[in-house]
C-alpha positions in Angstrom: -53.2 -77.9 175.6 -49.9 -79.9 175.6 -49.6 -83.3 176.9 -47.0 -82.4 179.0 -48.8 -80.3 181.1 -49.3 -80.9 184.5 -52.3 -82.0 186.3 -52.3 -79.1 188.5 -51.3 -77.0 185.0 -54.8 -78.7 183.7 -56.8 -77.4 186.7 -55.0 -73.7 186.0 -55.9 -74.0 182.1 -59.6 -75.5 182.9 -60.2 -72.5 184.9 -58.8 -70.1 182.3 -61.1 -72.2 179.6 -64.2 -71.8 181.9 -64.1 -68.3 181.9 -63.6 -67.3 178.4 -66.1 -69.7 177.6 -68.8 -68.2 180.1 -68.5 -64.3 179.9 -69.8 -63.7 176.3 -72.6 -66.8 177.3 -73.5 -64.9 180.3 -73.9 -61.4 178.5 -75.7 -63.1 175.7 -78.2 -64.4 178.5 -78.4 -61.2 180.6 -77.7 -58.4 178.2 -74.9 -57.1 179.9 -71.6 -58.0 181.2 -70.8 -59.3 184.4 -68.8 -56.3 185.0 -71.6 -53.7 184.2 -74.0 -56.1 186.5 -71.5 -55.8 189.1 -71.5 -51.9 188.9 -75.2 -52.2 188.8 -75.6 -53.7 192.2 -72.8 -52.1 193.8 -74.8 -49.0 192.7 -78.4 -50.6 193.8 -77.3 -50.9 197.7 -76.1 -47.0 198.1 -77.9 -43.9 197.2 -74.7 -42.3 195.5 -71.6 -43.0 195.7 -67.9 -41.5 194.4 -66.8 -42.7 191.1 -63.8 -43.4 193.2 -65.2 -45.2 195.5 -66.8 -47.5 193.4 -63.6 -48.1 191.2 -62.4 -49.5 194.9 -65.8 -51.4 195.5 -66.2 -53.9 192.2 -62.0 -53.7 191.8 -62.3 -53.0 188.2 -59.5 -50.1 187.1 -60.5 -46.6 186.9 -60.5 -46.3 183.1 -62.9 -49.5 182.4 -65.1 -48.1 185.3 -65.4 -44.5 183.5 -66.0 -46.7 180.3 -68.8 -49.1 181.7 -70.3 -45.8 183.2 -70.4 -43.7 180.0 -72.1 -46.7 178.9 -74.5 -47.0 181.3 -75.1 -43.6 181.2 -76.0 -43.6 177.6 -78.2 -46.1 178.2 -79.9 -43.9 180.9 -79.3 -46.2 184.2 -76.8 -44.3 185.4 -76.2 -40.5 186.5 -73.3 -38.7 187.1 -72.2 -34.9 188.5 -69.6 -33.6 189.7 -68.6 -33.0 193.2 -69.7 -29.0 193.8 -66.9 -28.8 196.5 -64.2 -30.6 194.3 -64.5 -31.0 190.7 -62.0 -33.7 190.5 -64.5 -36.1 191.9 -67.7 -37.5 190.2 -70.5 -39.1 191.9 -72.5 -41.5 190.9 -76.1 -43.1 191.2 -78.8 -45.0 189.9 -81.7 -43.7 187.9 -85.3 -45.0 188.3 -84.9 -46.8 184.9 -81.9 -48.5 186.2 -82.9 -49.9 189.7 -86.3 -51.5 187.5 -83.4 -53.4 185.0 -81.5 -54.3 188.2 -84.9 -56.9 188.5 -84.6 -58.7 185.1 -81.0 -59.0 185.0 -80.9 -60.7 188.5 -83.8 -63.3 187.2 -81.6 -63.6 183.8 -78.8 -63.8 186.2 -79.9 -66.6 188.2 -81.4 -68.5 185.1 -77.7 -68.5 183.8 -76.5 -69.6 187.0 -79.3 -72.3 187.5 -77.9 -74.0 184.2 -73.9 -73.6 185.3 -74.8 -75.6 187.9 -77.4 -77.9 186.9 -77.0 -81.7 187.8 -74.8 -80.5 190.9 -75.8 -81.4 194.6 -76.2 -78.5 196.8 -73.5 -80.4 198.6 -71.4 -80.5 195.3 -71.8 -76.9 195.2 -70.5 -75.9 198.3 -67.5 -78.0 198.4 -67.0 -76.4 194.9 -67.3 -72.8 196.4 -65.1 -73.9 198.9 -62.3 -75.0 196.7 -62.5 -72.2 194.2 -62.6 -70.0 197.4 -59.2 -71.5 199.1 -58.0 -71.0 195.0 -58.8 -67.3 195.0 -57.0 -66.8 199.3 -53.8 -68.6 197.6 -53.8 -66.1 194.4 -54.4 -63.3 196.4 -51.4 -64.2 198.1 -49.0 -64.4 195.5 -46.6 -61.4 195.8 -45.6 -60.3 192.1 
């Protein structure tokens, strides 16, 4: 990072770091990506749902979501068919196998999260929330 940066530019670049940094540490702890664990849950609360649909649910794009399915579908956690009364749209569920792994990757989950946020006061950790929350509100309001 330059030393010209600014400090808010440092907060920006330390949020950028964080990330890259934790994705391929999370998958390593979980065995699967944040992504695919988001699918997975999204999945876990409906009894079928259109691919569609969940595309709009975990706000992933359409072709990563087909990808991460096809995936998931290899690995036999995931089923999908066809819509009988319009082929254009796929519907998706859960298989057995796949609600049981929904149970160890939320205990791997939270083991990952329980060291992110070790020595942090609950206190800490809600005032954190709330910053990276207002953080998120002001992106999602930049019009580009």
């Amino acid at each position: 990072m330059k030393a010209s940066c600014s400090d808010e530019g440092k907060i920006l670049y330390q949020l950028n770091n964080i990330y890259k940094q934790m994705s391929p540490k999370f998958e390593r702890c979980t065995g699967i990506s944040q992504s695919r664990l988001e699918i997975l849950h999204k999945l876990f609360e409906v009894e079928e749902i259109s691919q569609t649909a969940l595309q709009k649910e975990v706000n992933i794009d359409s072709a990563a979501v087909t990808r991460h399915l096809k995936q998931l579908e290899v690995k036999e956690m995931v089923t999908r068919r066809k819509n009988p009364d319009d082929n254009r749209f796929t519907f998706v569920r859960l298989t057995e196998e796949g609600r049981e792994k929904i149970a160890s990757f939320r205990i791997e989950k939270e083991e990952f999260i329980r060291k992110v946020l070790k020595d942090f006061s609950d206190k800490e950790q809600t005032e954190l929330s709330d910053m990276l929350s207002r953080i998120q509100n002001n992106i999602e309001e930049i019009q580009y």
